[in-house]
C-alpha positions as CSV (number, residue, x, y, z in Angstrom):
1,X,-41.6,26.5,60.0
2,X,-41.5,30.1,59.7
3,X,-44.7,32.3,58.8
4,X,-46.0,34.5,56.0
5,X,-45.9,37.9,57.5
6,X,-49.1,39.5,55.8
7,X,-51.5,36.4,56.3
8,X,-48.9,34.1,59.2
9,X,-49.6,31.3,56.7
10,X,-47.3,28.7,57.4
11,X,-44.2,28.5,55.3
12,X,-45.4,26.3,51.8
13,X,-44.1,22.7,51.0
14,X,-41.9,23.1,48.5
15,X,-42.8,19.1,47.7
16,X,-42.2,17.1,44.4
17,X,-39.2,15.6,43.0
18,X,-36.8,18.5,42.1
19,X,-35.6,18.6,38.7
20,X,-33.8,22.2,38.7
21,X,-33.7,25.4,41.2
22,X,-32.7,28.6,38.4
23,X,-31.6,31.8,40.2
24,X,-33.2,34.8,38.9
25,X,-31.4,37.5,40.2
26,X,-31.9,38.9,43.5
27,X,-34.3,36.9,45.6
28,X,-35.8,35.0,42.6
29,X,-36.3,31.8,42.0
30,X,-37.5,29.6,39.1
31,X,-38.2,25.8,40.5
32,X,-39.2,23.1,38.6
33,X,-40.4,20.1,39.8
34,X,-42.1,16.8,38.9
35,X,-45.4,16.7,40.6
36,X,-48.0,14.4,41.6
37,X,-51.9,15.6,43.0
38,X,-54.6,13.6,43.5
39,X,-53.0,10.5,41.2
40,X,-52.2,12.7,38.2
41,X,-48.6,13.8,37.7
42,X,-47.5,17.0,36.0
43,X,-44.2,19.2,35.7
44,X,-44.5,22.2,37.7
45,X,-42.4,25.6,37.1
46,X,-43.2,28.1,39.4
47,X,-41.3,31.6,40.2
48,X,-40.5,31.4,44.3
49,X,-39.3,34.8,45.7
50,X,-38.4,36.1,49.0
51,X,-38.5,39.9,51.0
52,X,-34.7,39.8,52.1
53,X,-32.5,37.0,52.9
54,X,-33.7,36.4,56.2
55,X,-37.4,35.8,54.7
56,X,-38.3,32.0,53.6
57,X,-39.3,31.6,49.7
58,X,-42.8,32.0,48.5
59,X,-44.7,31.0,45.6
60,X,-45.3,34.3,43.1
61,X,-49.2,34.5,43.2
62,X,-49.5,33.9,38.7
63,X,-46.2,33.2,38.3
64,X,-46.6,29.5,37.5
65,X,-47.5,26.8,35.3
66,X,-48.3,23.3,35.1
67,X,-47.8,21.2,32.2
68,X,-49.8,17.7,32.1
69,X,-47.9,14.5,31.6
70,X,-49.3,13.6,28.1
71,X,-47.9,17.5,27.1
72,X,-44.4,16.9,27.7
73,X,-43.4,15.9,24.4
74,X,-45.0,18.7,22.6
75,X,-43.7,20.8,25.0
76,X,-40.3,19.4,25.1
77,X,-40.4,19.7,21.4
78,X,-40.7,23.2,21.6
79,X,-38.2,24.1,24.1
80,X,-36.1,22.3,21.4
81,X,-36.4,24.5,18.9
82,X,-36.9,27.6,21.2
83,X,-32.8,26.3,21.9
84,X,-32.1,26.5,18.4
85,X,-33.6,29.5,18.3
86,X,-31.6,31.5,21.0
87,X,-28.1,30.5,19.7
């Protein structure tokens, strides 16, 4: 497990159920994943970056949300129409 060079943090646990990895361009990541902590489940979509390509991937410090289980119909809702939108 490799080690955060500024505070030699241990590498985070990327853990979850993956649901989809979307490149960002250069080292960026957008991860989503399906999420469980302490007995409540929620969708998670976080930005993971990395220094170079030798570096591991690191959650972007305010460059996530979480979206509660009993949101994801609203939500989905609106990533609908935000669809609809962009065509």
């Amino acid at each position: 497990m490799a080690a955060n060079p500024t505070t030699n943090q241990q590498t985070p646990i990327d853990d979850g159920k993956p649901l989809a990895t979307l490149n960002r361009g250069g080292d960026r990541q957008l991860r989503i994943r399906w999420r469980e902590f302490k007995g409540y489940h929620f969708l998670d979509l976080r930005e993971w970056a990395r220094r170079d390509e030798q570096s591991p991937y690191w959650p972007v410090k305010g460059r996530g949300i979480t979206v509660k289980a009993h949101e994801l119909a609203d939500v989905a809702k609106a990533l609908g129409e935000a669809l609809e939108l962009s065509r």
